[in-house]
N, C-alpha and C positions, 0 to 999 in steps of 0.2 A: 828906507823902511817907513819912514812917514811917507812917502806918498802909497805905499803901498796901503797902510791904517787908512787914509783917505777914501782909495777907490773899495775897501773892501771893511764896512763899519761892523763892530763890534755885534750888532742886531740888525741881523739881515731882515729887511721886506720882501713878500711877495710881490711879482711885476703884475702891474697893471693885467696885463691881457690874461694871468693866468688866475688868476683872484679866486674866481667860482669853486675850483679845485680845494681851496684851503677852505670854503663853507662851510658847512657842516646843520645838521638840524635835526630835531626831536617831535616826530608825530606823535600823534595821539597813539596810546595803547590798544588794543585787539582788545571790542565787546566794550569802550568806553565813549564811542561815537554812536550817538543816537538821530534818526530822525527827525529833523523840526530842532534839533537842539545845539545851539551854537557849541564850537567849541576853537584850540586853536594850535599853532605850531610856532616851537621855539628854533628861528634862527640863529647861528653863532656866528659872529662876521668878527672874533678877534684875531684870527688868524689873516684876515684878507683885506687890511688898512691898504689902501694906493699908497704907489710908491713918490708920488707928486704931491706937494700942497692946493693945488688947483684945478683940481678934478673938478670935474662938475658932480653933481649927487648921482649914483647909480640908481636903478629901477630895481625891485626885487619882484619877483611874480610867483605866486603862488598856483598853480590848478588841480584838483580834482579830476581825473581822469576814467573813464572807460575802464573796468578791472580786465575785461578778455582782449581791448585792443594796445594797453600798453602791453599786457603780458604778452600778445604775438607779436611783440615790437611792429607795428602798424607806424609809416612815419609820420601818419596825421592820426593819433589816435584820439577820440571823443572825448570833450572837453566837457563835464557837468557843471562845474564849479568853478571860478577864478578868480581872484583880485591881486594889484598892484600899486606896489607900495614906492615913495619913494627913500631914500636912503641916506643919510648925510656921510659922507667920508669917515666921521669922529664917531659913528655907532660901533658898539661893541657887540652887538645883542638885539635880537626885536622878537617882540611877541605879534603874530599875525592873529586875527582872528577867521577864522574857518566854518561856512556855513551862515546861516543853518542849511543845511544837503537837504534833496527831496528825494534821493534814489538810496534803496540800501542795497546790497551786496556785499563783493569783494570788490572795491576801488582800489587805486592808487593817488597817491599824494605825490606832486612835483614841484620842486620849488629852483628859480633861475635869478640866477644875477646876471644884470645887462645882456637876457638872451641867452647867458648857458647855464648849463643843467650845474649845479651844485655837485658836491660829494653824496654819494648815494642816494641819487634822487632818478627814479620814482622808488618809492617804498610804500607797499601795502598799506592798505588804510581797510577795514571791516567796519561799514556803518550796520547800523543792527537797527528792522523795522520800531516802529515807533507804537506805542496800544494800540490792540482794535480799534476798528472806527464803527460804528451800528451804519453812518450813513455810506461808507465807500465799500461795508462786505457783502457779500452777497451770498445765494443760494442756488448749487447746480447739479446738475444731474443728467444723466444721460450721454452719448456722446456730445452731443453739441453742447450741453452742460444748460440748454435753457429749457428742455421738459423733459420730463419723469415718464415713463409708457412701464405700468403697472398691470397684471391680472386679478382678478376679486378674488378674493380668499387667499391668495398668496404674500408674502410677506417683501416688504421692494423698502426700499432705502433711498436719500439723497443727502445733499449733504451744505453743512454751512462752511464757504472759502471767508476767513477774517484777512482782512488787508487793514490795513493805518490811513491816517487822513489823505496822504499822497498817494495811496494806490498800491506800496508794495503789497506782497503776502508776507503775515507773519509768520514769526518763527517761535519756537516752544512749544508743536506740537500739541500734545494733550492738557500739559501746564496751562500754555496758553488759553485752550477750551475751559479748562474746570474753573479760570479764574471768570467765566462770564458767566451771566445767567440766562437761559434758555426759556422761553412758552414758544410752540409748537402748534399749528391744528390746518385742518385740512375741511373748507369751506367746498359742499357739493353746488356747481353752478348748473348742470345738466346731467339727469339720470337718464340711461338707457334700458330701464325694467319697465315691463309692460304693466298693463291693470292701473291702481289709482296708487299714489305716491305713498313710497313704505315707511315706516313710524321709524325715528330720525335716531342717526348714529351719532356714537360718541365720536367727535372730529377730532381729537387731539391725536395728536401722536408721540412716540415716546423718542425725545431726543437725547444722546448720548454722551461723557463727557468729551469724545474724540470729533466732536462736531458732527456725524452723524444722523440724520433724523429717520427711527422707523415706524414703518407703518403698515397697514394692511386693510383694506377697504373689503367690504362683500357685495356692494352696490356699485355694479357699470357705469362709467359716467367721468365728466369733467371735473376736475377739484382744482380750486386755490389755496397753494401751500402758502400758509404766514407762517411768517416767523418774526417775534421779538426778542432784542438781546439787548438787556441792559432796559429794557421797556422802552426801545426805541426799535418800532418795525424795518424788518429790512427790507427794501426794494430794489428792483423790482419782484412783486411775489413769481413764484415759481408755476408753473401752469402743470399739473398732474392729471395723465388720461390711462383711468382704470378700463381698462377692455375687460368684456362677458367671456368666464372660463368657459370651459368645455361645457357640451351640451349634460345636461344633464335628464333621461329617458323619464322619470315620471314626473315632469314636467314640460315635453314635448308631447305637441297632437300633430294629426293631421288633419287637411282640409283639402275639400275639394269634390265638385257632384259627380264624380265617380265614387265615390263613397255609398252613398246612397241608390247609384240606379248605374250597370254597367251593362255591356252589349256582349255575347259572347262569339269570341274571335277576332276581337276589335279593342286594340290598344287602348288603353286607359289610363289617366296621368291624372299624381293628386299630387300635394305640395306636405312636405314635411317640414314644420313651423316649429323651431328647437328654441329652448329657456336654457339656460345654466341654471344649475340650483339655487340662485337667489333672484331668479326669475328677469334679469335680461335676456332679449331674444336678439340681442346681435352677435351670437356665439357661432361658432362653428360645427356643425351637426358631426357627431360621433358615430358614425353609421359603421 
């Protein structure tokens, strides 16, 4: 019976090789990882002392993972984030520090001793954008999202994308918008109205709390969309090209010296020169 108390002690250890297993750890909570903002994860290593007094110190590794390729179990999945710690035999407990991240999403947190995966490790991690940035958001519109293709007297829209110092997009939707402050306007670089240059429009335009900016020009032409948020402008400005509405008839003439003296029997060709109501003439004749 004593040797039996011998080979088999009162408090049993985990063996060496399976250590990882009896780890255990505490990430951070969902919606308390921010951008740019360190934060960290409690490992628990009192379950998983070596069963030798002369281990050498084990390696602990922490990484931040790829949210879509841990989750398709990918066997090399994208590493964002990492550090490695080392470990003394006699720990009980380590606090890791974590970040500061530059990516927000859905991540995963993974943490290994000596190479293996822990007790429930990967587990979700939600890093959550960090404030607007005035210098990284920007202004798009259209398909390609870099110019605006409006008609005069029509009402056309674009729109302000907020990102954080790193580049994500924010999150908060309209929250996010009402907490910034908006000026708005639209600078004419090149008119397409004939005759001498028309007495000068109100350029602002009405920006919305959903980031939105509208507007509505009645003069054909090139515009530069500004916009300041926070009174710091965003670039680059947006490039807006008002094309001339429909032809509009008591502002169309014709020309041409069949007008004046014709032959009869004998084909005659004159040109019909079309305005749209705010007098560009690069519009499309309504014939």
């Amino acid at each position: 019976m004593a040797a039996s108390r011998a080979l088999y002690p009162a408090t049993p250890r985990s063996s060496w090789l399976g250590r990882a297993k009896h780890v255990t750890f505490d990430g951070p909570a969902k919606w308390q990882v921010i951008v740019g903002v360190p934060t960290s994860v409690f490992v628990d290593l009192s379950r998983a002392r070596p069963a030798g007094e002369n281990r050498p110190p084990s390696r602990l590794r922490v990484e931040v993972l790829d949210g879509y390729s841990a989750k398709a179990g990918s066997p090399e999945p994208l590493v964002v984030w990492s550090v490695e710690r080392s470990v003394s035999n006699d720990s009980d407990s380590l606090e890791v520090p974590v970040g500061p991240l530059a990516v927000a999403g859905d991540l995963h947190i993974a943490v290994y001793l000596d190479g293996q995966a822990v007790r429930d490790s990967p587990q979700p991690l939600h890093v959550t954008p960090a404030p607007p940035s005035a210098a990284h958001s920007e202004l798009i519109g259209g398909p390609t999202g870099s110019r605006v293709v409006a008609v005069a007297g029509a009402p056309a829209v674009f729109f302000v994308l907020l990102r954080d110092g790193c580049g994500n997009r924010c999150v908060g939707g309209l929250r996010a918008h009402l907490q910034q402050h908006y000026a708005a306007a639209l600078h004419l670089m090149r008119s397409m109205a004939a005759g001498p240059p028309p007495p000068p429009q109100d350029d602002h335009a009405g920006i919305h709390g959903s980031g939105a900016v509208h507007f509505s020009r009645r003069l054909a032409g090139e515009y530069e969309a500004v916009v300041h948020m926070n009174g710091q402008r965003l670039m680059p400005p947006l490039l807006v090209e008002v094309r001339a509405a429909a032809a509009h008839a008591p502002n169309c003439h014709c020309e041409g010296a069949s007008l004046d003296e014709a032959v009869a029997g004998r084909e005659m060709r004159f040109n019909l020169v079309a305005f749209d109501r705010y007098g560009a003439s690069d519009c499309p004749p309504a014939l």
